[in-house]
C-alpha positions in Angstrom: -9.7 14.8 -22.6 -12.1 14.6 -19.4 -10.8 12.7 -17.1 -12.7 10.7 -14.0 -11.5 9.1 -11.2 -13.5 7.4 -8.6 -11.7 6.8 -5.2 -10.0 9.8 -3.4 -7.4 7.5 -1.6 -3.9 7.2 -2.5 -4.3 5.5 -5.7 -6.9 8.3 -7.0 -5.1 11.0 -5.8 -1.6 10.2 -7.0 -3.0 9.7 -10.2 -5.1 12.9 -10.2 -1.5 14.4 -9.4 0.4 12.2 -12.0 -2.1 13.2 -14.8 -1.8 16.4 -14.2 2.0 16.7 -14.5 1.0 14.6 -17.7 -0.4 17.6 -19.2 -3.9 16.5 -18.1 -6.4 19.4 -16.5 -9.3 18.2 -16.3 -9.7 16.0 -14.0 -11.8 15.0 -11.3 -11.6 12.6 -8.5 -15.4 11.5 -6.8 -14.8 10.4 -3.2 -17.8 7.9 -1.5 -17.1 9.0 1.7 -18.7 12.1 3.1 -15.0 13.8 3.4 -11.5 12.8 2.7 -11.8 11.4 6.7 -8.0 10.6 8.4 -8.3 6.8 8.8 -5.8 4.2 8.2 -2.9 3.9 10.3 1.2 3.6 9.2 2.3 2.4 5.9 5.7 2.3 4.1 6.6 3.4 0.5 9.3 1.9 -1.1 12.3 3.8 -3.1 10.3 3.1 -6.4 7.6 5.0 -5.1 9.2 7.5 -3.3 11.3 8.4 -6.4 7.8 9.2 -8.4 6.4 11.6 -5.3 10.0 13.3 -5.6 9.5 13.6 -9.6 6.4 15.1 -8.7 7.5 17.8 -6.0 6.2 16.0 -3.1 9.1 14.3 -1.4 9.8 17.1 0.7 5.8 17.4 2.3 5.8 14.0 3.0 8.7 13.5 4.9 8.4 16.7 6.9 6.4 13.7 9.0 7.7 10.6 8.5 10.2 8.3 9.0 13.3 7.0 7.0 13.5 3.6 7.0 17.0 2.6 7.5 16.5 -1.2 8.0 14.2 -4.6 7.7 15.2 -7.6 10.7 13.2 -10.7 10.8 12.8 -12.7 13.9 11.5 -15.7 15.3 9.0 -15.5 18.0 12.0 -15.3 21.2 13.5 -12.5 19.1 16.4 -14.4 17.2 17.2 -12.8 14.2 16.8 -14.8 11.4 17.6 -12.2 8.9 18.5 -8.1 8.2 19.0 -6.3 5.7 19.5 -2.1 4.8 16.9 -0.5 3.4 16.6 3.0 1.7 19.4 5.4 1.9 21.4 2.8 3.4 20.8 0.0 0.8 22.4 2.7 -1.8 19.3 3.9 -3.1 19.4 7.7 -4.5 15.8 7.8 -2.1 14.7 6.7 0.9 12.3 4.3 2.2 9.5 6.4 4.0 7.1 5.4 6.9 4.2 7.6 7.4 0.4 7.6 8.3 -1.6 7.1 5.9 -3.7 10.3 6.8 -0.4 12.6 6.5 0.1 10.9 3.1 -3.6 11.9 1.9 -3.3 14.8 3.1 -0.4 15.1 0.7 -1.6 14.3 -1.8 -4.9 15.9 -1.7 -3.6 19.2 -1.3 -1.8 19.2 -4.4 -4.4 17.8 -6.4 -6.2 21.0 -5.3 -4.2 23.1 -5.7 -3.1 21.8 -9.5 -6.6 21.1 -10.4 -8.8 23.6 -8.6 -10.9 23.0 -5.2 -13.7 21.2 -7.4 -11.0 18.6 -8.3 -12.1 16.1 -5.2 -15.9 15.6 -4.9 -17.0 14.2 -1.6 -20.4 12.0 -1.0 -20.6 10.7 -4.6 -20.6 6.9 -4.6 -20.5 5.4 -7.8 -23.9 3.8 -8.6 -23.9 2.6 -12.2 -21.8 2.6 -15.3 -22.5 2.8 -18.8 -20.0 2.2 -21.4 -20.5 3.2 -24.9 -17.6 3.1 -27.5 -15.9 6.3 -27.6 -18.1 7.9 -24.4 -18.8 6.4 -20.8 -21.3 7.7 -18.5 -20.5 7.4 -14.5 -23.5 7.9 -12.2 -23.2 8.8 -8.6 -25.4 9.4 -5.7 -24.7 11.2 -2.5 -26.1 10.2 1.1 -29.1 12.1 0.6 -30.1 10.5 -2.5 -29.2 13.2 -5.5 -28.0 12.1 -8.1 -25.1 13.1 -10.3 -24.3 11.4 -14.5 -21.1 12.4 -15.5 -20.3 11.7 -19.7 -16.1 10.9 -19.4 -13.8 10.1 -22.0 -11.9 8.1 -19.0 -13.2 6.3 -16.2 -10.2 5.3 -13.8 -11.1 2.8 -11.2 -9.0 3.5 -7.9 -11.8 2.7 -5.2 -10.4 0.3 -3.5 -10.6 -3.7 -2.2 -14.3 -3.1 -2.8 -14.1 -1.1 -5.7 -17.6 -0.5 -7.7 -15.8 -0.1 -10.9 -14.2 -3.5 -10.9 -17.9 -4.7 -9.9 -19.1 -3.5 -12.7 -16.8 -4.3 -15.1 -16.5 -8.0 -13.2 -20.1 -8.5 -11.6 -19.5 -12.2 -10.6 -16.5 -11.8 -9.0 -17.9 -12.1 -5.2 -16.4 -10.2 -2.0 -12.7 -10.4 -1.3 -11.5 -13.9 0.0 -9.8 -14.0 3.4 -7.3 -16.4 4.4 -8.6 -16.7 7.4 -6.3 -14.5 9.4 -7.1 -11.6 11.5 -5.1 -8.3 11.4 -5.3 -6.3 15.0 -3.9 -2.7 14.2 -2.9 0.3 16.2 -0.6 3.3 16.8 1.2 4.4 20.3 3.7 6.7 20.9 6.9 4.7 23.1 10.9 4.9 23.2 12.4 4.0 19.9 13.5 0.1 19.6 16.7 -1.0 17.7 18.0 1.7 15.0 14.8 4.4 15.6 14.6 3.6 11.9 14.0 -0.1 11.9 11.2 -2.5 10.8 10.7 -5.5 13.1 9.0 -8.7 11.4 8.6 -11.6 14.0 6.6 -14.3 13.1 5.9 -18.8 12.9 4.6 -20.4 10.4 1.0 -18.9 11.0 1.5 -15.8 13.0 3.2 -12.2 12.1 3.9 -9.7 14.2 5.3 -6.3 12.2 6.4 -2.7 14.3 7.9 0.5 12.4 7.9 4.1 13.7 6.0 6.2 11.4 6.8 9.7 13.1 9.1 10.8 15.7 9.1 14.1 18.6 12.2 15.0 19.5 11.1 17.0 22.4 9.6 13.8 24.3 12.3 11.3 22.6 9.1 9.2 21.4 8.5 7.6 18.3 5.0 6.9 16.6 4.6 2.9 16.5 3.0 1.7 13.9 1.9 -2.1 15.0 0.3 -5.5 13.3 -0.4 -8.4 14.9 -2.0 -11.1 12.5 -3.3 -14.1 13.3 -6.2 -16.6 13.2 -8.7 -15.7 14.8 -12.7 -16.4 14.0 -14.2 -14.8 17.2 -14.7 -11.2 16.8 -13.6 -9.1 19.6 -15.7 -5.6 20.0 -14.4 -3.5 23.2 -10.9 -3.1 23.8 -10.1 -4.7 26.6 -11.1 -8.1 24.6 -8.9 -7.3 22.0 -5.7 -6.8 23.9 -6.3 -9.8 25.5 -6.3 -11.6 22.4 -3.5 -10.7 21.2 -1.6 -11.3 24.0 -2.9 -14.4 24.0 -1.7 -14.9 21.0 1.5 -12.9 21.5 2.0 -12.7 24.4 5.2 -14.4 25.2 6.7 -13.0 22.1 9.5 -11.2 22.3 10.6 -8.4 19.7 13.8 -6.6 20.3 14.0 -3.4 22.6 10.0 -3.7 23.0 8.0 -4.1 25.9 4.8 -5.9 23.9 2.4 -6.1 26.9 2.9 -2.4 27.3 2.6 -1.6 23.8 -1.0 -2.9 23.3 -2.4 -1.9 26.3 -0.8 1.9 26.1 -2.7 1.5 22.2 -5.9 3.9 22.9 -7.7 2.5 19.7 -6.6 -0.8 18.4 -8.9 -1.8 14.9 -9.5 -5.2 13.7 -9.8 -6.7 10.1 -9.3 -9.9 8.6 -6.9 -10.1 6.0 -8.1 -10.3 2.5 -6.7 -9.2 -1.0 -8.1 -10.6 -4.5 -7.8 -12.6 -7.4 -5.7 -11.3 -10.1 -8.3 -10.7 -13.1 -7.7 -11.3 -16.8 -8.2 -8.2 -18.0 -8.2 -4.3 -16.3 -9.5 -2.2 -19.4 -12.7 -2.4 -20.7 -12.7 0.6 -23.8 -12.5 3.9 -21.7 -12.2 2.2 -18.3 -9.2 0.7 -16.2 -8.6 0.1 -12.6 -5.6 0.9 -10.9 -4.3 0.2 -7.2 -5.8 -2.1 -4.6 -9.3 -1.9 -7.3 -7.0 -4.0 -10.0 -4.2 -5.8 -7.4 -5.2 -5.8 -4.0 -2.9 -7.8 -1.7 -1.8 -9.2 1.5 0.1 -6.6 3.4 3.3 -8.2 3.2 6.3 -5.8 1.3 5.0 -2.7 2.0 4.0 -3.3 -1.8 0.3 -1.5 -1.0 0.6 2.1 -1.4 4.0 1.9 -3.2 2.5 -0.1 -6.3 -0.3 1.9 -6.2 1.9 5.2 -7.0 3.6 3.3 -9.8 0.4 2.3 -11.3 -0.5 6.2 -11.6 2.6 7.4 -12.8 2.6 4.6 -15.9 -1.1 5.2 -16.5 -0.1 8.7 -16.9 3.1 8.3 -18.6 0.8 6.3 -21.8 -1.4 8.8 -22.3 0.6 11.3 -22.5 2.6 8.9 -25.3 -1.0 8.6 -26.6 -3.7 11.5 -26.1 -5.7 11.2 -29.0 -6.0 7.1 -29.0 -6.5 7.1 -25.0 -8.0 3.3 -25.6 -4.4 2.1 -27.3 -2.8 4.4 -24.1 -5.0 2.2 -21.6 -4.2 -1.3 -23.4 -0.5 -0.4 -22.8 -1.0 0.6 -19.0 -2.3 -2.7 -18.5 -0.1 -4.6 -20.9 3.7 -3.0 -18.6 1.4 -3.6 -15.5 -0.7 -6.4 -14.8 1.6 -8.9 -15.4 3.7 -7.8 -12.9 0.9 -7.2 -10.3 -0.1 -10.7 -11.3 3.2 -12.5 -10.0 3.3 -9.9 -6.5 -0.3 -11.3 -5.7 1.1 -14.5 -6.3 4.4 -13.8 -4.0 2.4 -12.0 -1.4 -0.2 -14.7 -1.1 3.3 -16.5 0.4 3.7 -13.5 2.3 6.7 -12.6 -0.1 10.1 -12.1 2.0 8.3 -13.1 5.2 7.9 -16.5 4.0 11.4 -16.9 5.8 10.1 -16.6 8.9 7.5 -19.7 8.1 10.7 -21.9 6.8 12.6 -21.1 10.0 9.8 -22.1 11.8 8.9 -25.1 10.0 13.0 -26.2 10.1 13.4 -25.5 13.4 10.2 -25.3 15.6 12.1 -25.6 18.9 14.6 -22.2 18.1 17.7 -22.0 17.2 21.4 -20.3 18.4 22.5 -19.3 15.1 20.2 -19.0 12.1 22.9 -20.2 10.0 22.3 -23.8 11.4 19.2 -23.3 9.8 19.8 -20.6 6.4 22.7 -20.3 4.0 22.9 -16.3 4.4 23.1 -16.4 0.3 19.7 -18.6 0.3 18.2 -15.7 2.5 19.5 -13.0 0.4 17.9 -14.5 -2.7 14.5 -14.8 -1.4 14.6 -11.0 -0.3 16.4 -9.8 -4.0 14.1 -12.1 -5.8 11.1 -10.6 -4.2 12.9 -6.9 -5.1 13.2 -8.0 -9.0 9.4 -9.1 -9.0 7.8 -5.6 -7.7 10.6 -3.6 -9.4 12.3 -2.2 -6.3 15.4 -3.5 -6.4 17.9 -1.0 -6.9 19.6 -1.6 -10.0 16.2 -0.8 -11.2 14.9 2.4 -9.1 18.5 4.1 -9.7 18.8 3.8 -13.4 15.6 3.0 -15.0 14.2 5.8 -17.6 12.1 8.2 -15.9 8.3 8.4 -16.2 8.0 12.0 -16.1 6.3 13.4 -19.4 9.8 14.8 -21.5 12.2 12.9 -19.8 13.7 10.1 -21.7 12.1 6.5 -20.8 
């Protein structure tokens, strides 16, 4: 079976790795960009996800540079916790919670796929142009910057391109850009002294404003720790240069006060700081089209709230690989199954991340008690908290329970 997959991030990679430990060889993943470039800042990858990079060999690459999350604390904007819980290792999970750029994790990723599927396994410069879907055969056309062209014939197309992926375009042409909620995400890295644990996430936020901080790398020569930072807001004036960008977020942020971090020094000792607005998409009816699918953020992108991004987008490779493997000579009854396990539940995490899943609490604190509080339990029952945060856990299929004992979705062992 030839294999295509457009999009040379996480999602295309993984799955170029996951298809391959599906018995799958050849593959190849086409890349837009002119090279697989280092952008993106930190991310986190959930036990789920973490368990299928280990199934895979890969746990022990990534984490060479990352960081093991050992807990999540929410706080209102003075820094009152509101609510903390373990995560990882420390929650009882048999694997850890990672955070990690996201260029160490491509890195990862891409090396593997090389080095399973040959050099010629990742082309660069080939943005897909135009589809054509016949039954049993689709061609994939893609150009490079200087205009060549390239038709590929595929028994599979796999769209993994992305927010703006030209796959789902085509297979949805009326869909329109991403919507925004009108918040704006200001992002950067800096390396400072660890806060709290060394291993925590901080969430602070209102009923309108988040402000999220996790070290995603550590040097133990210098005592430092990578901080990975978002500050999310709204925010309709676009700020270009740097110096206007700091001082909207502290204008924003400026009085906040996250636990065992200096915030005013944090942005300004950021040397680049990137802007976005925060966008995700509409859940579709339908992923699979004959020989074509989509699969990460090109079939459920998100708000980045449950460090659901990456992680799902692992998943989604491993199950895609998992059916057809069940299924190698019907690959269009292997694709209808992919979608049937996943879409639902990538359906209702839209849905809870559009809510800004467990960070909602912060919102209901806020809107309970605007002025602050002494002791969040004037304002929570601590089993009211705990059941947004396991009910989220049960929805994307991290909770543990589930990532300890569910079947494995390695090819041969027993699901």
């Amino acid at each position: 079976m030839r294999i295509t997959v457009a999009g040379a991030g996480i999602a295309g990679l993984a799955t170029a790795v996951s298809l391959h430990a599906a018995g799958f060889h050849d593959v190849t993943v086409f890349e837009a960009d002119p090279g697989l470039r280092p952008h993106g800042l930190g991310l986190n990858i959930l036990p789920n996800a973490v368990r299928e990079l280990d199934e895979l060999g890969l746990l022990d690459a990534v984490r060479q540079r990352a960081v093991r999350t050992r807990e999540l604390a929410m706080y209102n904007p003075r820094g009152t916790l509101v609510w903390r819980e373990d995560r990882g290792l420390a929650a009882g999970y048999r694997w850890p919670q990672l955070s990690v750029s996201r260029a160490r994790l491509v890195h990862v990723l891409a090396a593997e796929t090389r080095r399973r599927l040959g050099d010629g396994a990742v082309v660069t410069d080939a943005r897909l142009v135009g589809l054509d879907r016949t039954p049993g055969r689709t061609r994939a056309v893609f150009t490079s910057r200087d205009g060549t062209t390239r038709t590929v014939e595929t028994d599979l197309l796999i769209g993994a391109d992305g927010i703006r992926s030209a796959v789902r375009a085509a297979l949805h042409p009326g869909e329109g850009p991403p919507p925004t909620n009108g918040m704006t995400m200001y992002r950067g890295t800096v390396w400072a002294r660890p806060f709290l644990t060394g291993e925590s996430m901080a969430v602070l936020g209102d009923d309108r404003r988040r402000l999220v901080l996790y070290p995603i790398d550590r040097d133990d020569t210098t005592h430092t720790t990578l901080i990975n930072w978002v500050a999310a807001f709204p925010d309709e004036r676009p700020a270009a240069d740097p110096a206007e960008k700091r001082e909207h977020i502290l204008r924003h942020l400026g009085d906040w006060a996250p636990p065992g971090v200096d915030l005013a020094a944090l942005v300004e000792g950021t040397p680049d700081i990137q802007r976005y607005p925060m966008i995700d998409r509409d859940a579709l009816p339908r992923w699979t089209f004959g020989g074509v699918t989509l699969l990460g953020d090109a079939a459920h992108a998100m708000y980045p709230a449950g460090s659901n991004g990456a992680t799902q987008a692992v998943i989604d490779a491993r199950v895609l690989a998992w059916h057809l493997a069940r299924h190698p000579d019907d690959p269009g009854t292997a694709l209808r199954a992919y979608e049937a396990e996943r879409r639902p539940q990538m359906t209702e995490l839209q849905r809870s991340n559009r809510s800004l899943g467990p960070e909602r609490v912060l919102t209901m604190a806020h809107q309970r008690a605007p002025g602050g509080f002494a002791d969040v339990r004037d304002v929570f029952s601590e089993e009211e908290l705990a059941e947004i945060s396991r009910g989220y856990a049960v929805t994307g299929k991290f909770d543990q329970d589930w990532v300890n004992t569910r079947p494995s979705l390695s090819v041969g062992g027993a699901r």
